[in-house]
Every structure is written in structure tokens, then in C-alpha cells.
C-alpha positions as CSV (number, residue, x, y, z in Angstrom):
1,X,-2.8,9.3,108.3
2,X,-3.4,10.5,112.4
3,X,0.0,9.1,113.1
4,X,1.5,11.3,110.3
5,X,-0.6,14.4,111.7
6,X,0.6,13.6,115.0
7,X,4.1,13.5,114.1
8,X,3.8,16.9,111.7
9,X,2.4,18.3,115.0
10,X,5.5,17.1,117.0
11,X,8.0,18.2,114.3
12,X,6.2,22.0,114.0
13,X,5.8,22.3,117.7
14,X,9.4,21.9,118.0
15,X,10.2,23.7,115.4
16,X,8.4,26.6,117.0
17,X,9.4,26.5,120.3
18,X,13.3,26.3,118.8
19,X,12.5,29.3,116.8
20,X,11.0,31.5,120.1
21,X,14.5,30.5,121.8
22,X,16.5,31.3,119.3
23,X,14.9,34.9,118.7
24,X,14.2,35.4,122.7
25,X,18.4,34.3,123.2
26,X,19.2,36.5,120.4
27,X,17.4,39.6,121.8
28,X,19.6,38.7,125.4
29,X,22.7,38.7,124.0
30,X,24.9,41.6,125.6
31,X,28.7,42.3,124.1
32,X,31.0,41.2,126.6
33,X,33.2,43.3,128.3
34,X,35.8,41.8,130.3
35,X,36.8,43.2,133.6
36,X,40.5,42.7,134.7
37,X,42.3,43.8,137.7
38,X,45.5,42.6,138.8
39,X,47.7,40.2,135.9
40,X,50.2,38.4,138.5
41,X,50.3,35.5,140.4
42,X,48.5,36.0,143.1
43,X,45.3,34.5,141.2
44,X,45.3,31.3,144.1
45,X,44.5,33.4,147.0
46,X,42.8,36.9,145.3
47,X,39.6,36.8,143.0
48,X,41.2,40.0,141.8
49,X,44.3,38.5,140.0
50,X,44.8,36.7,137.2
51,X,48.2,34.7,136.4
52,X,50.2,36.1,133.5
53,X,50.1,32.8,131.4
54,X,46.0,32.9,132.3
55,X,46.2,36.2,130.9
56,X,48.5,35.4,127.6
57,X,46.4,32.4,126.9
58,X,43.1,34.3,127.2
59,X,44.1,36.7,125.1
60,X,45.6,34.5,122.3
61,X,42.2,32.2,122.0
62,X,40.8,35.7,121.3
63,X,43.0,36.3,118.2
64,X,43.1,32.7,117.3
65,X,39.5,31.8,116.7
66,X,38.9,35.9,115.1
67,X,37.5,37.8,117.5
68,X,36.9,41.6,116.8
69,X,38.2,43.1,119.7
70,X,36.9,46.9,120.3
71,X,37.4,49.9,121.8
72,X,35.5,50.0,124.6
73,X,34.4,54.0,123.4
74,X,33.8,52.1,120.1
75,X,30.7,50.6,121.7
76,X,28.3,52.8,121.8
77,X,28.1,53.5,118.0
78,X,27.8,49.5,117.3
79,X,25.1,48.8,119.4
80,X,23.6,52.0,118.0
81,X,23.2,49.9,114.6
82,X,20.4,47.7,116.2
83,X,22.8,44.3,116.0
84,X,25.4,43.9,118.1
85,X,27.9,42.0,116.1
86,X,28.8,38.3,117.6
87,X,32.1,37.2,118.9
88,X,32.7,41.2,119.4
89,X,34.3,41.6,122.9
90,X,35.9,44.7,125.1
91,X,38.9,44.5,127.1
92,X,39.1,46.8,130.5
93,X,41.1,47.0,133.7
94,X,40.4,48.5,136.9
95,X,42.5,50.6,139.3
96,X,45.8,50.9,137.5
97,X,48.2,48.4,138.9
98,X,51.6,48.7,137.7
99,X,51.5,44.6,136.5
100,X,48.5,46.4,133.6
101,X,52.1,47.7,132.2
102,X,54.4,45.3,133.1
103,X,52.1,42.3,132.3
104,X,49.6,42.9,130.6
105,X,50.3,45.7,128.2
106,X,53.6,43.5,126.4
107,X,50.9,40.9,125.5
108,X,48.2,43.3,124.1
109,X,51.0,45.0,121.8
110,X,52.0,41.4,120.6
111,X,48.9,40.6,119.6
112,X,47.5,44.0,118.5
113,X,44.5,44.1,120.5
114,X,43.1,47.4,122.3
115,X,42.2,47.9,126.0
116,X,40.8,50.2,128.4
117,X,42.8,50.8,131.7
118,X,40.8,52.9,134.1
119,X,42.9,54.7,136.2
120,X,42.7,56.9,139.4
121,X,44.7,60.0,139.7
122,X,45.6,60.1,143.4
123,X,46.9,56.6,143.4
124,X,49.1,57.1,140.4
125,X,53.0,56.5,141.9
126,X,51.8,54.8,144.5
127,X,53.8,51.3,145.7
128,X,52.4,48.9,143.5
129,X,50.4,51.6,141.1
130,X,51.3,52.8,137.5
131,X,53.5,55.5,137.0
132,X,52.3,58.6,134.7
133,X,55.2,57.8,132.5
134,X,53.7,54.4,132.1
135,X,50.2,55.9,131.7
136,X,51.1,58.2,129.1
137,X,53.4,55.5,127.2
138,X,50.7,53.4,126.6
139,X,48.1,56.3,125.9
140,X,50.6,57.1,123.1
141,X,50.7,53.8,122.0
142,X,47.5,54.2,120.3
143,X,46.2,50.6,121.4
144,X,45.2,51.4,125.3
145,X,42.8,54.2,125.9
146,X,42.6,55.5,129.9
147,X,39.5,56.0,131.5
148,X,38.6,57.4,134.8
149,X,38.3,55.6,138.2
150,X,37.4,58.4,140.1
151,X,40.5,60.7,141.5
152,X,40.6,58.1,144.9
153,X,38.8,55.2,143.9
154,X,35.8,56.3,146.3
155,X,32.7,54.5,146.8
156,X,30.7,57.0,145.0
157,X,26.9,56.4,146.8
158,X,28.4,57.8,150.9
159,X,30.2,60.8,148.6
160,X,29.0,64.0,148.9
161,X,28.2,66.4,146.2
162,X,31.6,68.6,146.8
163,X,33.7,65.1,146.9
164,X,31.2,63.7,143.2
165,X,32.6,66.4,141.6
166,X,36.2,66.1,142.5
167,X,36.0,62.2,141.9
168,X,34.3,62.3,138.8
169,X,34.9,65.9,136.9
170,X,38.5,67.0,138.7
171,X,39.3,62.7,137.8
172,X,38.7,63.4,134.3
173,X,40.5,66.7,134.0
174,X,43.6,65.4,135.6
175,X,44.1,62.5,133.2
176,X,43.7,64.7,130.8
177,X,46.2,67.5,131.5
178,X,48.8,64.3,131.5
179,X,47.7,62.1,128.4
180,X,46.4,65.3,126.4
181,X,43.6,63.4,125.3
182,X,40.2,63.4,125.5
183,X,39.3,60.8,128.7
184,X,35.4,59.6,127.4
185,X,35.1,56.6,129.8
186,X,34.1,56.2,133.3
187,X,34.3,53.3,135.8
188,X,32.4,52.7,138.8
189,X,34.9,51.8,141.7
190,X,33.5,48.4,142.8
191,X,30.7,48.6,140.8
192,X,28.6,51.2,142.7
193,X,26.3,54.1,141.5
194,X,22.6,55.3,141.8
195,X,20.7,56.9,139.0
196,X,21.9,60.1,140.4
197,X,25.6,59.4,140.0
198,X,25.2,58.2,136.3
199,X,23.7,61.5,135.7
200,X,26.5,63.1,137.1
201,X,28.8,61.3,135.1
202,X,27.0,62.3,131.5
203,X,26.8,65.7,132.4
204,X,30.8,65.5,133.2
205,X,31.3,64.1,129.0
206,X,32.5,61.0,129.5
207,X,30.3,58.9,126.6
208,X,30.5,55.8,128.6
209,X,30.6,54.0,132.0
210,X,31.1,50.7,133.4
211,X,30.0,48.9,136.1
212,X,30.1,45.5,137.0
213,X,26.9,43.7,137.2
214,X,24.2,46.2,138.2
215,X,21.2,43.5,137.4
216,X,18.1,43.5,135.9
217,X,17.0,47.0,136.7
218,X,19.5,48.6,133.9
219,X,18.9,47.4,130.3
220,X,21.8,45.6,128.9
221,X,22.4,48.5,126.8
222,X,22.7,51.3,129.3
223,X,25.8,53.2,127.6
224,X,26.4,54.9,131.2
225,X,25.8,50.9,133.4
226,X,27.5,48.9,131.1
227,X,27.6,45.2,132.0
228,X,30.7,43.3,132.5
229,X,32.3,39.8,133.4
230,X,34.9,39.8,136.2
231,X,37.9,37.4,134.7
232,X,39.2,35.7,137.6
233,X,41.0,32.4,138.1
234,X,37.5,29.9,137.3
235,X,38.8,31.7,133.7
236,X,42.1,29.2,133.7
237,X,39.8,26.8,132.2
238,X,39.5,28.3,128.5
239,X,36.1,26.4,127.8
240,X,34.8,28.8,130.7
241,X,36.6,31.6,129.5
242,X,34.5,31.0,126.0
243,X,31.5,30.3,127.9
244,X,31.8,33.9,129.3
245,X,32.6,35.1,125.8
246,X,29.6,33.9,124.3
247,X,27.2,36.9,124.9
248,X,25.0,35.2,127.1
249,X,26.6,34.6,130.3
250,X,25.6,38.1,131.3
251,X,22.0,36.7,131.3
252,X,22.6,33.5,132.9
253,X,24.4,35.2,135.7
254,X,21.3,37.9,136.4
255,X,18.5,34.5,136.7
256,X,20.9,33.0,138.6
257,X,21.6,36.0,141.1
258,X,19.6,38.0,143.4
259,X,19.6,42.1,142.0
């Protein structure tokens, strides 16, 4: 009878602790958004690029195994429900290199799935840059929506407030006047803000912003520090690519890392 006690003990003890990590994982779980840059092949020697096959592969394991891909200006409103649906990712790209259309873009129309390319006005013809042409071809696609990158990819935190408003409100306005859209997402260039930035950047309209990983001190909710996973070339390796996916690796990464 005390050996069957013991045992029941055991088994409910488990059963218990399972349980509290279940619901504690559950209540970490952030919807990945995942951060692209460059899709060519420099991916050996840049953490920035990511081979076009990497990138075709990626982004056919997402359609294979029925993965909702979102809007990225979609996200607010499902995370508004109280449940962020599982196996729900984002698709984004920074700075606006011309391999987004030439790469990139061909692949997402394939496979229907949308994406955010945030974009920065004064580098916009540049050598190695998108062309408005190619901005406003996608745009009127209806599968890419253009964000803002500021109007020079600054680093936001040295600006001052005269250079904050051209690089976040005259950014916005500009991509505007070309796509005749409504530009409702904002990216941090390299990942940098203050609380006094993301104010500015709500009181501009944009509904959203992204950063990269700002750590612990933003929930993993913050519609205007949104949390996101840099795909680089570690994400060859599709079982890491799905480990990323999962909805936990944001977590992981903050415990692992110093803020």
C-alpha cells in the first residue's frame, strides 16, 4: 500500500510539474517574425545574407507543413484576441536591397505568401538598392506591404529632434507619395530606439514597429518593439530554421543573452 502511495506521489508530482511547464511555455510563446536582409550569396562571409536556395527552401517548408503566414500589420489584431495562434509567422526585410526584388520577391509570388520590405527613401536608386519602380511593383502586387526604415537608415538614439522627424515622419510621407498607400510599419535601423523614440513613432501613425531583440525590458507583445529572429546562414540547416519557428526561441535567446 506505501509503495503504491509513493508511486501515486511520483506520477502526480510529475504530472504537476509537466502541467506548470506547459502553461509557464505557453504564456512565453512570442509569434515569430523573421528578419531578412540581403537574399544572395554572399551568406559565407556576411551574417546579413542568405543564399537564394536557403531562402527558396525556407520558405517552401513554410507552405509545406501549413504555416499561416501574416501580414506583419495583421499582428496586432491577432494578438489582440488573447491567443496567439501557433505555427503563425511574419516575414520582413530590412534596408531594401535590390536582391528583395530580384530574389526574393519571385519566390514569395510562387508560393503566395506576404512580406514586409522596410525601405529607406534616400537610398532608394542607389547601386545595389531597390528602384521606386520595383518598390511600387511589388506594393501593387498586393502580397508585399513597404514599411519605413527611416529616410537614411540613421541610428535613431545620436539623432536630434529636427533629424527624428525627418527620419521618421518625412520617411513615412515619402513612401507614401510613391506607393499611394498608407505606410503603417516602422523599423528600427539596427535595432535601436529608446522609449522616447517609440513614442515618436506612434505619434507619427505607423501601428507597428520592429526591432530586433530589444530584451527583457519590453514585453513580448510591445506592438511598437516587436521581437524578431535574424535569419542568417546557421538557418541552412532547416531543423534550426523550425527551431526558430517554434515560438520559443525568442525566449531561449533573452536567458541565454545579456539585455
Amino acid at each position: 500500500m506505501k509503495k503504491n502511495f509513493k508511486f501515486l506521489v511520483v506520477i502526480f508530482t510529475f504530472a504537476f510539474l509537466l502541467l506548470s511547464f506547459l502553461v509557464y511555455a505557453k504564456s512565453q510563446y512570442v509569434i515569430p517574425i523573421l528578419m531578412y536582409h540581403k537574399i544572395d550569396e554572399d551568406a559565407m562571409f556576411s551574417k546579413l545574407s542568405v543564399s537564394p536556395d536557403s531562402f527558396e527552401r525556407q520558405m517552401t517548408f513554410l507552405k509545406q507543413y501549413g504555416y499561416n503566414v501574416v501580414r506583419l500589420h495583421d499582428l496586432p489584431g491577432l494578438m489582440g484576441k488573447g491567443n496567439s495562434p501557433y505555427k503563425t509567422v511574419a516575414i520582413t526585410f530590412d534596408d531594401g536591397y535590390e536582391n528583395n526584388y530580384k530574389e526574393a520577391y519571385p519566390v514569395l509570388k510562387k508560393l503566395g505568401l506576404p512580406a514586409t520590405i522596410f525601405i529607406a527613401p534616400g537610398l532608394i536608386g542607389m547601386d545595389g538598392y531597390l528602384t521606386w519602380g520595383q518598390v511600387i511593383e511589388m506594393s501593387e502586387s498586393g502580397l508585399i506591404s513597404i514599411g519605413s526604415h527611416t529616410m537614411t537608415h540613421a541610428y535613431l538614439p545620436d539623432s536630434s529632434e529636427q533629424k527624428l522627424g525627418v527620419e521618421i515622419f518625412d520617411s513615412k510621407r515619402a513612401i507614401e507619395s510613391h506607393i499611394r498607400k498608407d505606410v503603417t510599419s516602422f523599423s528600427y535601423p539596427v535595432g535601436a530606439f529608446n522609449d522616447y523614440i517609440r513614442d515618436k513613432v506612434m505619434k507619427a501613425g505607423y501601428t507597428i514597429a520592429v526591432a530586433t531583440n530589444p530584451g527583457r525590458k519590453y514585453p513580448k507583445h510591445d506592438i511598437f518593439a516587436m521581437k524578431r529572429l535574424r535569419i542568417s546562414r546557421t538557418s541552412d540547416n532547416l531543423f534550426v530554421f523550425w527551431i526558430e519557428i517554434t515560438g520559443f526561441y525568442t525566449w531561449l535567446k533573452e536567458h541565454r543573452d545579456e539585455d
